[in-house]
N, C-alpha and C positions, 0 to 999 in steps of 0.2 A: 447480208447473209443471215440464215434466221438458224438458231441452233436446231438439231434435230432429236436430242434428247434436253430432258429438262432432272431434276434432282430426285431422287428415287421417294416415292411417299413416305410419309414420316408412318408406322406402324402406334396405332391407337392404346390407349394402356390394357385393352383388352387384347387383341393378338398378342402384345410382349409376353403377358403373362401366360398365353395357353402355348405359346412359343418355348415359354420358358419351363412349364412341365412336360411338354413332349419331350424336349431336349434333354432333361431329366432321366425321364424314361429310359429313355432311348441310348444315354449313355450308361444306366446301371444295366441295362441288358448284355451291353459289348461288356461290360468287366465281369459278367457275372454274379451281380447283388440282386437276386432275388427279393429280398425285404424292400431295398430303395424302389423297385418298380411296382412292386406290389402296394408302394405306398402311395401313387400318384394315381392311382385306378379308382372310381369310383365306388361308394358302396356297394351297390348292387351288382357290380362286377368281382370284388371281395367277397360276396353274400355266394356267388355263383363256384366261386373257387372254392373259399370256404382258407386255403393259405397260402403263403409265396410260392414253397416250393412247387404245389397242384400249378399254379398260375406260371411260374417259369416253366413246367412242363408244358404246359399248352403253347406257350408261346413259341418255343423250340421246336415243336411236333408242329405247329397249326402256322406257323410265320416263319419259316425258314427267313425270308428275307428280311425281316426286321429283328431276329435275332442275333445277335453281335453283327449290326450291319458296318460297313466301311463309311460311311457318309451317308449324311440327308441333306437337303435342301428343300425349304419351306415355301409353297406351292400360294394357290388364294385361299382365305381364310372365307367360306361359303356358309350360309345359313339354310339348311336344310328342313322341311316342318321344323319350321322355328328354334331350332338346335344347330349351334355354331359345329362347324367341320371345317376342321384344316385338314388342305391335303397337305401331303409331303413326299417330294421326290426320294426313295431309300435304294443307294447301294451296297451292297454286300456280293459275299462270294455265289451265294445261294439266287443272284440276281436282280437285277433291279423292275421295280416296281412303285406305284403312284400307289400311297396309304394314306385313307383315309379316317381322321380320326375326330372318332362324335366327342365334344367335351360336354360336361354336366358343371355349374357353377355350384356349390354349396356354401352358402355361409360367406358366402365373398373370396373363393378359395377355388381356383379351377381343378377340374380331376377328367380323366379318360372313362370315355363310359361305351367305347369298344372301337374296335379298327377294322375297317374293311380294303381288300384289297382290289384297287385298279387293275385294269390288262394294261400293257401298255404295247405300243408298236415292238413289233418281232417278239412276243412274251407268248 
């Protein structure tokens, strides 16, 4: 008899790490900390803001669903014109939804450098 799953892939030190600032993100949003999400974003999305609070408004007003979401789940890690994108399954009250989200490497230091959102079936 031959098994029909085998051991889930081992995640590369790069997904950890851009795993690991989504997941960042994504839980100072649910609490509320503006500063901690604000710090995970890229420059030139800090540059666009200009400060937390500007950037927690956007996020509230423009992402209903990724703001204080209930849960995510981490989707494939895709290379997009040559720019890593993780998507991520997000539920929340506001809905669920496939977010995608472009990362920027600086310095050896991952950051979000914007998120777009999926349809997904019945959405």
């Amino acid at each position: 008899m031959l098994a029909c799953a085998g051991p889930a892939p081992a995640q590369t030190p790069q997904e950890t790490a851009i795993r690991d600032v989504i997941t960042r993100q994504l839980e100072a949003l649910r609490r509320g900390d503006a500063h901690a999400a604000f710090a995970v974003a890229s420059p030139a999305i800090q540059s666009l803001f200009g400060s937390p609070a500007k950037f927690m408004s956007m996020v509230e007003q423009g992402y209903p669903q990724i703001y204080r979401s209930r849960s995510h789940r981490f989707l494939k890690l895709e290379t997009i014109e040559g720019k890593p994108v993780q998507r991520v399954l997000i539920e929340s009250a506001a809905g669920t939804v496939v977010a995608r989200y472009e990362m920027a490497e600086l310095a050896g230091t991952w950051r979000i450098n914007g998120v777009a959102i999926e349809k997904t079936d019945g959405a």
